[in-house]
N, C-alpha and C positions, 0 to 999 in steps of 0.2 A: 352406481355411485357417482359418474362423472357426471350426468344428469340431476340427480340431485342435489351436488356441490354447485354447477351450474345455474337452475336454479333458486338461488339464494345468493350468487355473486353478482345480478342486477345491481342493487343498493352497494357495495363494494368498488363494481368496475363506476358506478358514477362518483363516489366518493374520491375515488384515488385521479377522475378527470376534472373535481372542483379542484383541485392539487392544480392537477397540469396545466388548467387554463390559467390560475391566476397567474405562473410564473411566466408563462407564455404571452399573455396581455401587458406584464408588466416587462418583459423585453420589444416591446412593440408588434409582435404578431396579430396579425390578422383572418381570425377563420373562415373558410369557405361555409359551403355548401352543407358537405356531408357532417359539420357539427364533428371536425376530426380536429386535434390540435399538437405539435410536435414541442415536443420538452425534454430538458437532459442532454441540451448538445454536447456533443463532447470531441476532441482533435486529438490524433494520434497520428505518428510519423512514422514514413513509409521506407523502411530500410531493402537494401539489396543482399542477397544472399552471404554476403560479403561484411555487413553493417554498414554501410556505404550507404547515407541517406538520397533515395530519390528524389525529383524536384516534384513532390507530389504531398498531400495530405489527405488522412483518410477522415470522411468525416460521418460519427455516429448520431442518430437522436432517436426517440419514443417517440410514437403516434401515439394517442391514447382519444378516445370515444368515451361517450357516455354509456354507452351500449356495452365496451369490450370487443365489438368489430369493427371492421373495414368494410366499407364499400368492394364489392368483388375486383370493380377495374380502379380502383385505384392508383397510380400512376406518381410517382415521387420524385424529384428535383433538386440539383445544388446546382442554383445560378451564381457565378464568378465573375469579380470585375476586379478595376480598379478603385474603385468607390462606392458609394451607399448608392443605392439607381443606378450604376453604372457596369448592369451585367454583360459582359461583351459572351460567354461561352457559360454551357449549358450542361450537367451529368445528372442522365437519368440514376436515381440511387436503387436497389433491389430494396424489397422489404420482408422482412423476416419474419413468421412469426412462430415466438418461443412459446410453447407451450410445455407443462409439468407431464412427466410419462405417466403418473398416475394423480390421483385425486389423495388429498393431504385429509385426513378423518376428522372434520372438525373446522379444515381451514380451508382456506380460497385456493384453486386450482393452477391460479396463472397465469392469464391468458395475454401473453403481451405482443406487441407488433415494434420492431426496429428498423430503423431505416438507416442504410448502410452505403455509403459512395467514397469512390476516392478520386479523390481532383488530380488528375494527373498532365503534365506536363507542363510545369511551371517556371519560372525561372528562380533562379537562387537568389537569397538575399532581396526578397519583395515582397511587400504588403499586401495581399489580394483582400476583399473585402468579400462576402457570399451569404446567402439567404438559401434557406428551406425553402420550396415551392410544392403542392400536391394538386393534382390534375383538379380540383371541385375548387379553386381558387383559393385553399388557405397557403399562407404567405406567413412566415416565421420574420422576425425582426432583424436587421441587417446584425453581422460580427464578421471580427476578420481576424487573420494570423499573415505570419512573417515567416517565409521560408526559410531555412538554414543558408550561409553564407557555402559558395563553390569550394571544393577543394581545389588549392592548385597552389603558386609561387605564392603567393601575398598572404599575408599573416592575417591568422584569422582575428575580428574582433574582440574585444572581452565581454564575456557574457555569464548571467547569473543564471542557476535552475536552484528548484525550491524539493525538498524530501521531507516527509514524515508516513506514519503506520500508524496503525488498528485504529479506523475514525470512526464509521459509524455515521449515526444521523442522531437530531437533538428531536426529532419531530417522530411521531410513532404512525405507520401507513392506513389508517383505518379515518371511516366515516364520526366527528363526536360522538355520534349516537348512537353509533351500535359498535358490537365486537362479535366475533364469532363464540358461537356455544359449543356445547355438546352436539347437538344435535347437526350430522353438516346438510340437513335440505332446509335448513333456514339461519335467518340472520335474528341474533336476540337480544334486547335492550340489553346493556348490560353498565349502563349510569357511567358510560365514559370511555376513552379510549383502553388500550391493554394496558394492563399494569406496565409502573416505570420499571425501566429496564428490562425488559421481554423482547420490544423489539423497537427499543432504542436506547440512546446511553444516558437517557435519565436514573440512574442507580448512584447517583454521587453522595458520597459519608457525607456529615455530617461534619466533620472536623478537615474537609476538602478547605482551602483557605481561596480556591479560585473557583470551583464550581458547585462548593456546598451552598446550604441555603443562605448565607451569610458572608458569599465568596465576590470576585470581582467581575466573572463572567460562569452565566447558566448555560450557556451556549457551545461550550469550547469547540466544537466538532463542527461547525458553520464560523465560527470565528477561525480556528484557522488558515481555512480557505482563503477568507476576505484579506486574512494578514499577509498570505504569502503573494496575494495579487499587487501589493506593495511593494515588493520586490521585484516588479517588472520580471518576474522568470520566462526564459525562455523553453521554458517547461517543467513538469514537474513529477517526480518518482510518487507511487505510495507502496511500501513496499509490504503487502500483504494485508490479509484482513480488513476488505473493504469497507462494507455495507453491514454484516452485520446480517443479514436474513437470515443465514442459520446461526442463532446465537448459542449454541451448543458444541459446535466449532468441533465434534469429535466424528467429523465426515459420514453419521452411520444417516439410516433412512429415516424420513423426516415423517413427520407424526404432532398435530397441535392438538389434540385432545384434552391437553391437561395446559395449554397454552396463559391461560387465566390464572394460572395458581406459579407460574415461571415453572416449572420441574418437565422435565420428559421425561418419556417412558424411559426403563433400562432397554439399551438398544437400541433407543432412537435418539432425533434430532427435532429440536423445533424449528421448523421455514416456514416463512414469511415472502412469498416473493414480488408482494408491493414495497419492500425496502427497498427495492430498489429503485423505485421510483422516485422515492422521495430523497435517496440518495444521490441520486443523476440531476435532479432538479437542486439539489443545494452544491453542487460545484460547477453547475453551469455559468455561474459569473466571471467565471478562471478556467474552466475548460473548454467553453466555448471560441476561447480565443488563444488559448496556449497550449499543445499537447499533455495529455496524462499519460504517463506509461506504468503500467501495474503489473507488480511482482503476485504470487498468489500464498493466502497464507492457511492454518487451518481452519477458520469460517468461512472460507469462500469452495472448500470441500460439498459441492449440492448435490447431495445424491440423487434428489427426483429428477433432475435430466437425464436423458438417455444420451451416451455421450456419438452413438452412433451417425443419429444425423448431421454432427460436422466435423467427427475425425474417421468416419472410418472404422474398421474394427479395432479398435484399442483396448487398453484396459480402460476396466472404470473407474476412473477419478474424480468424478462429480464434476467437472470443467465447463463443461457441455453448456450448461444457461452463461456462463462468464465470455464464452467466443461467440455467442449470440449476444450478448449485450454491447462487448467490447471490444475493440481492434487489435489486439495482438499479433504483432509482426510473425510471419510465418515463415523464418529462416533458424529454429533452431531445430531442435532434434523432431520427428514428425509425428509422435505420441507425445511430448510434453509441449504444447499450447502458449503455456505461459515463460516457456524459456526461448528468450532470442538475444538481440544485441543491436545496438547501434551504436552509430557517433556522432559525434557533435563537433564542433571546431577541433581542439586538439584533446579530447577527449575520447576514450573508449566506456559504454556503460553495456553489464551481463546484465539482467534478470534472471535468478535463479530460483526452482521450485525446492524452497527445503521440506515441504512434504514429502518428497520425495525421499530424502536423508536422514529424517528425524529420528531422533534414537525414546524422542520426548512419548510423541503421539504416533502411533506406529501406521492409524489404518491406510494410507499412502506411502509407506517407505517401502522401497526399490521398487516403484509399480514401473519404472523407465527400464527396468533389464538393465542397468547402466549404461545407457542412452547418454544422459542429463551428463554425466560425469565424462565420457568419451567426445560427447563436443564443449565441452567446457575445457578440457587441456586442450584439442585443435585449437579450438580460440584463442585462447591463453598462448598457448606456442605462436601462432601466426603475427599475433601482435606485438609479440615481445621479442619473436626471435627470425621473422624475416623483416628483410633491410628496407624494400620499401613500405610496407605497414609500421614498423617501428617509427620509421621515420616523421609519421603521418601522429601516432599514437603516444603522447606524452602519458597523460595519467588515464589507466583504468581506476573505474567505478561499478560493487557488482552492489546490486541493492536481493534483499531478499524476505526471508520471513524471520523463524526461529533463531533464534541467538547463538552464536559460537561462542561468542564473549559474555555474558553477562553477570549480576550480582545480583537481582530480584529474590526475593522471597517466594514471592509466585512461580517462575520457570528456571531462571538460573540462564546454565550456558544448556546446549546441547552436543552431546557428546560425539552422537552422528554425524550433526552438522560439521562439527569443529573436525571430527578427525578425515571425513573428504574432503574440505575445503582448505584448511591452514596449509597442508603441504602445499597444494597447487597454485595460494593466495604469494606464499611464500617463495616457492621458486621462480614464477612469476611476474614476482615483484607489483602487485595488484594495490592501488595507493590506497583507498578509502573502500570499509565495506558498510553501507546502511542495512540496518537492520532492525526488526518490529517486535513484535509478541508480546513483548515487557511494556506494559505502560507506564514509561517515561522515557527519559533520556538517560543515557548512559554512554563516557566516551573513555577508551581504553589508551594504555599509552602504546605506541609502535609495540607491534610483537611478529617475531619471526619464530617460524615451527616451535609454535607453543610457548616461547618464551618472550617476556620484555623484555627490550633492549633499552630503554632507558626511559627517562622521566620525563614528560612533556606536558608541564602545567598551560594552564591560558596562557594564551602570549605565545606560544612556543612556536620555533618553525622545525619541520620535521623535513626530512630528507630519505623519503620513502628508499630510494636505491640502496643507501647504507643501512634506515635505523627499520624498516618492514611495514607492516599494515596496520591502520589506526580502522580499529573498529566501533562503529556509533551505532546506539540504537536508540531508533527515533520512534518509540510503538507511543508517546502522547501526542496523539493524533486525537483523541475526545472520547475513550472510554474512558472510565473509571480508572482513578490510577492505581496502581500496586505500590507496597511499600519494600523498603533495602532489608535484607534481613535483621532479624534479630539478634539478640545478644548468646551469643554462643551455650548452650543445655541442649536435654533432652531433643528436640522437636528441632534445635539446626546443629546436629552435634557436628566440631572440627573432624579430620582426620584423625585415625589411630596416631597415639604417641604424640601429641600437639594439643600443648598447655597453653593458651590464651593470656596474656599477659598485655597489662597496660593497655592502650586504648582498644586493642584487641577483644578484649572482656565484655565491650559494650555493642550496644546496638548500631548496628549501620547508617549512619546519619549522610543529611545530604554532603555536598561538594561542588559547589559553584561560584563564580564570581560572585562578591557580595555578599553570600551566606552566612548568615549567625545563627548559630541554634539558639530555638527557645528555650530560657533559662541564664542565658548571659554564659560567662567565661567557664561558670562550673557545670553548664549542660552535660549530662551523660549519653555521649552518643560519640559512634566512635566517625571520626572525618579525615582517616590517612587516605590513601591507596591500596592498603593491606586491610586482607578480609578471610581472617581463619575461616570463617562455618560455612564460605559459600559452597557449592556442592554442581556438580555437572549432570548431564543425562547418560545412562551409558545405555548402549541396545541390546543386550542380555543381562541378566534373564528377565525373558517377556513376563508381562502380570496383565492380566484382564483388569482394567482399571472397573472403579464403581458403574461407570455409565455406560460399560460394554464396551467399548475398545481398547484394544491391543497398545500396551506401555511399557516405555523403559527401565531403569530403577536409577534410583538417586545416589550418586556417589558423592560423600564429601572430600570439599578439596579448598586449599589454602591457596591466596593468590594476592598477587603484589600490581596488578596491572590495573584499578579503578580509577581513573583520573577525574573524570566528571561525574557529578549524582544528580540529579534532580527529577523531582519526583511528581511535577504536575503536567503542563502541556504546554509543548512546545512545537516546533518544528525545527528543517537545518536551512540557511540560504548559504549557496556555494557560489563565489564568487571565482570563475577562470580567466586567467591573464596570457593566453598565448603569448609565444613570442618566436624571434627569428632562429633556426637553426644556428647551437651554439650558445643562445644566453638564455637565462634564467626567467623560465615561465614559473607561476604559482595558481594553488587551488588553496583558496581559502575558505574553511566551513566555517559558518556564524549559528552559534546556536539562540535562537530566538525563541523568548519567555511568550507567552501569551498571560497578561494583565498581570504580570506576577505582583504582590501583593507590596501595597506599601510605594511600588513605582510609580504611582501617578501616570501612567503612560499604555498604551494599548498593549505594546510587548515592551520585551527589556534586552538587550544583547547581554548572554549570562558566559557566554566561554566563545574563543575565537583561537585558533589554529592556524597553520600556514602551511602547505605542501608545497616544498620547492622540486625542480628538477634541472636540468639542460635542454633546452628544447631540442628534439631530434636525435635524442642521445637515452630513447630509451629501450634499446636493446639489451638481452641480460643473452649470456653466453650458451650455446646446446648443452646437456650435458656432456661431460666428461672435455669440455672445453676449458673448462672454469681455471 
């Protein structure tokens, strides 16, 4: 079979190198010899066992040939300077290459090559400039990044970073002319690329009012990007659900046989793993020059890699193509990949794997032995409750996947998640948590062990030490959105003994700066904070869902904590204000509209919040201190 898949992936591996060269020419790269071309740069920061950023960057890209190979001696390079031409020092890069542990029935095998270095010893707070270089002479276009400012006495500067989930790609990884058939030892007309939305996030309603046919942007999933580059971030979260190559997102083994019709087998998984290709190449104008750090969510569950060649005997969690593609800091727990930590000025940020947790989607929950959960209180203690890391540590940031908090129709909150995390968020004292799965925005008001503690409209400034953790989820990142639930019946029935009354009765409408429902004053749609019919995940009793994996059940539940709604795409810009031991630093999240409708304007700022603290006074007491 790998022969035959093989094969037939000539006309594929050159299609997906028309891709990589153009992007590569139009960043000013120049290829050699061997007809190789390097695309999908991307920057990732280099933490110490500690979170303690090194003065170093790690820096990833794709080789990509017409062929689908390498030259045997091929030979890879990050020259560093201080300016464009101006390479004073030289890092050989390794070069990777990922391949699928088996051949996909129907689809393309995989064959990819990465090139992976990390620039090490740099000084803090400095702009280097660097280029790709490969022994046959091709030369990638100059980019550069700005280290982290030194820890020490002087107050750190203020600085912005940028967050959103579940993005996707607007573009689908195949040749126009052909798509893969039934048959995998060949490639067969099939009058166009793959159906919309299979394996990309063209699937947008019709009554979408931003990216339906008739909306302000077709694009949202490459326009974010471009938006958040505006922001000057000095990096950026996504916090689960990258790319999109397995669009079936229920982690089982991957199968495109029926790929042309959207449906998978029961059992299986549809992959694609030219999405990634074309997903590395449309955030290269932003990650080439600013770190990406990625939480992992359930689409990025790939079961065709073997997870052995870069962890070791572990479980299998489908990880395995994601730590060959990507940089993942390697100081959390040493079977979860995706969980680590750093810091930033006076910031602390976790990544955490809620695969791991899910009560939703079960085929990843506890694969960590509670690993994931035994260093996420060390950390959480360390920061919060020894004298000189507190000192250092104003606000943590945990960014992740599956919602603890949420009101969707589609997922809700999950109950797994919510019930490991909230204590720990909450004892804690953990200020902001990002969160994806849900496509859209959703911001809660402060809640401590399960509860809100009070009301915090736009405008608000909160005071995480007293009022607890504001949880945001950012999953409009460019899939398809989901909608707030419905109006309390059958299909979202409230709680036992919980009668629906007044706005209660209607359907979940948005909640935004600016927001009028359509219809004017008598719109039926409900816009408080309170939401009888929304419903949690709980993790018993297991059901074999339709598609073959292992799920939670849905309990309904009443809740009084929705502050923000909005239901298209968006992303967050976090603005941090360190300040001196003693006075008052803030974290302020900006939720930013992309084209929303009617603004005349590329995005719109639709909700704005304030995290205050004391700088250097964020230690919370051991137990039984208190």
């Amino acid at each position: 079979m790998l022969k035959a898949v093989m094969a037939g992936a000539g006309g594929y591996a050159y299609a997906q190198f028309q891709l990589a060269d153009a992007a590569f020419a139009a960043g000013g790269g120049k290829a050699g010899r061997a007809g190789v071309v390097v695309s999908g740069r991307h920057l990732s920061f280099v933490p110490r066992a500690d979170g303690v950023l090194r003065p170093a960057m790690a820096v990833t890209a794709q080789l990509v040939s017409k062929t689908g190979a390498l030259p045997r001696k091929l030979r890879a390079f990050v020259d560093v300077g201080a300016a464009p031409g101006q390479y004073g020092s030289r890092v050989e890069a390794a070069i990777e290459h990922l391949v699928g542990q088996y051949a996909i029935p129907g689809g393309p095998i995989g064959s990819q090559f990465y090139l992976k270095a990390t620039v090490d010893g740099l000084l803090p707070g400095t702009v280097y400039h660097y280029r790709i270089r490969l022994s046959d002479g091709t030369v990638s276009g100059d980019a550069h990044f700005t280290t982290a400012a030194a820890r020490g006495s002087a107050v750190p500067p203020p600085f912005t970073f940028t967050a959103f989930a579940d993005v996707g790609t607007n573009t689908a990884p195949t040749d126009p002319r052909y798509a893969w058939g039934q048959n995998p030892s060949s490639v067969v007309a099939a009058g166009g690329t793959w159906p919309a939305g299979v394996f990309d996030d063209n699937a947008y309603l019709p009554d979408d009012p931003v990216a339906g046919p008739h909306g302000t942007d077709q694009r949202p999933a490459l326009t974010q990007t471009m938006l958040m580059a505006t922001q000057r971030p000095v990096f950026t979260l996504l916090a689960g659900d990258i790319c999109y190559a397995n669009p079936s997102g229920s982690g089982l083994p991957a199968d495109d046989t029926t790929a042309l019709t959207r449906i998978a087998p029961k059992g299986k998984n549809l992959y694609n793993p030219y999405v990634w290709d074309v997903f590395l190449q449309q955030i290269e104008p932003l990650a080439a020059y600013t770190p990406w750090m990625f939480a992992t969510g359930n689409h990025d569950m790939e079961p065709i890699y073997g997870d052995t060649k870069f962890l070791g005997d572990s479980p299998t969690h489908g990880y395995g193509g994601l730590v060959g593609r990507l940089d993942f800091p390697a100081n959390g727990p040493k079977t979860c990949p995706s969980v680590y930590r750093f810091g930033y000025g006076n910031i602390g940020v976790i990544s955490i794997d809620a695969n791991d947790l899910s009560a939703e989607l079960q085929t990843n929950t506890g694969y960590s032995g509670g690993a994931q959960l035994s260093w996420l209180k060390r950390t959480l203690r360390e920061w919060r409750t020894e004298a000189e890391r507190a000192k250092d540590i104003d606000f943590i940031v945990a960014f992740l996947h599956h919602c603890a908090y949420s009101t969707t129709d589609n997922h809700a909150s999950d109950g797994g998640v919510r019930d490991a995390l909230d204590p720990l968020f909450s004892r804690y004292e953990v200020d902001l948590v990002v969160q994806g799965h849900n496509h859209l925005l959703e911001r809660t008001d402060p809640i401590r062990y399960g509860k809100r503690t009070r009301s915090a409209p736009d405008g608000s400034t909160i005071h995480p030490a007293k009022d607890g953790v504001t949880y945001l989820c950012v999953g409009s990142g460019g899939r398809p959105r989901y909608p707030f639930r419905q109006a309390p019946g059958p299909s979202a029935p409230p709680p036992p003994d919980v009668t629906p009354a007044g706005p209660q009765m209607l359907p979940a409408g948005q909640r935004y700066r600016g927001y009028r429902p359509p219809g004017g004053p008598n719109a039926v749609e409900n816009n408080t904070e309170n939401i009888v019919n929304s419903y949690v995940w709980a993790t018993e009793p297991i059901k074999i869902r339709p598609a073959g994996h292992p799920g939670g059940t849905r309990i309904p539940e009443v809740i009084d904590w929705s502050q923000v709604r909005y239901d298209d795409y968006a992303f967050i810009a976090v603005d941090v204000v360190p300040a001196a031991r003693g006075a008052r630093t803030t974290l302020t999240v900006r939720s930013l509209a992309d084209a929303l409708p009617g603004s005349k304007r590329p995005y719109k700022e639709i909700d704005r919040i304030t995290l205050a603290r004391t700088a250097g006074h964020g230690a919370v007491p051991e137990p039984g201190e208190e």
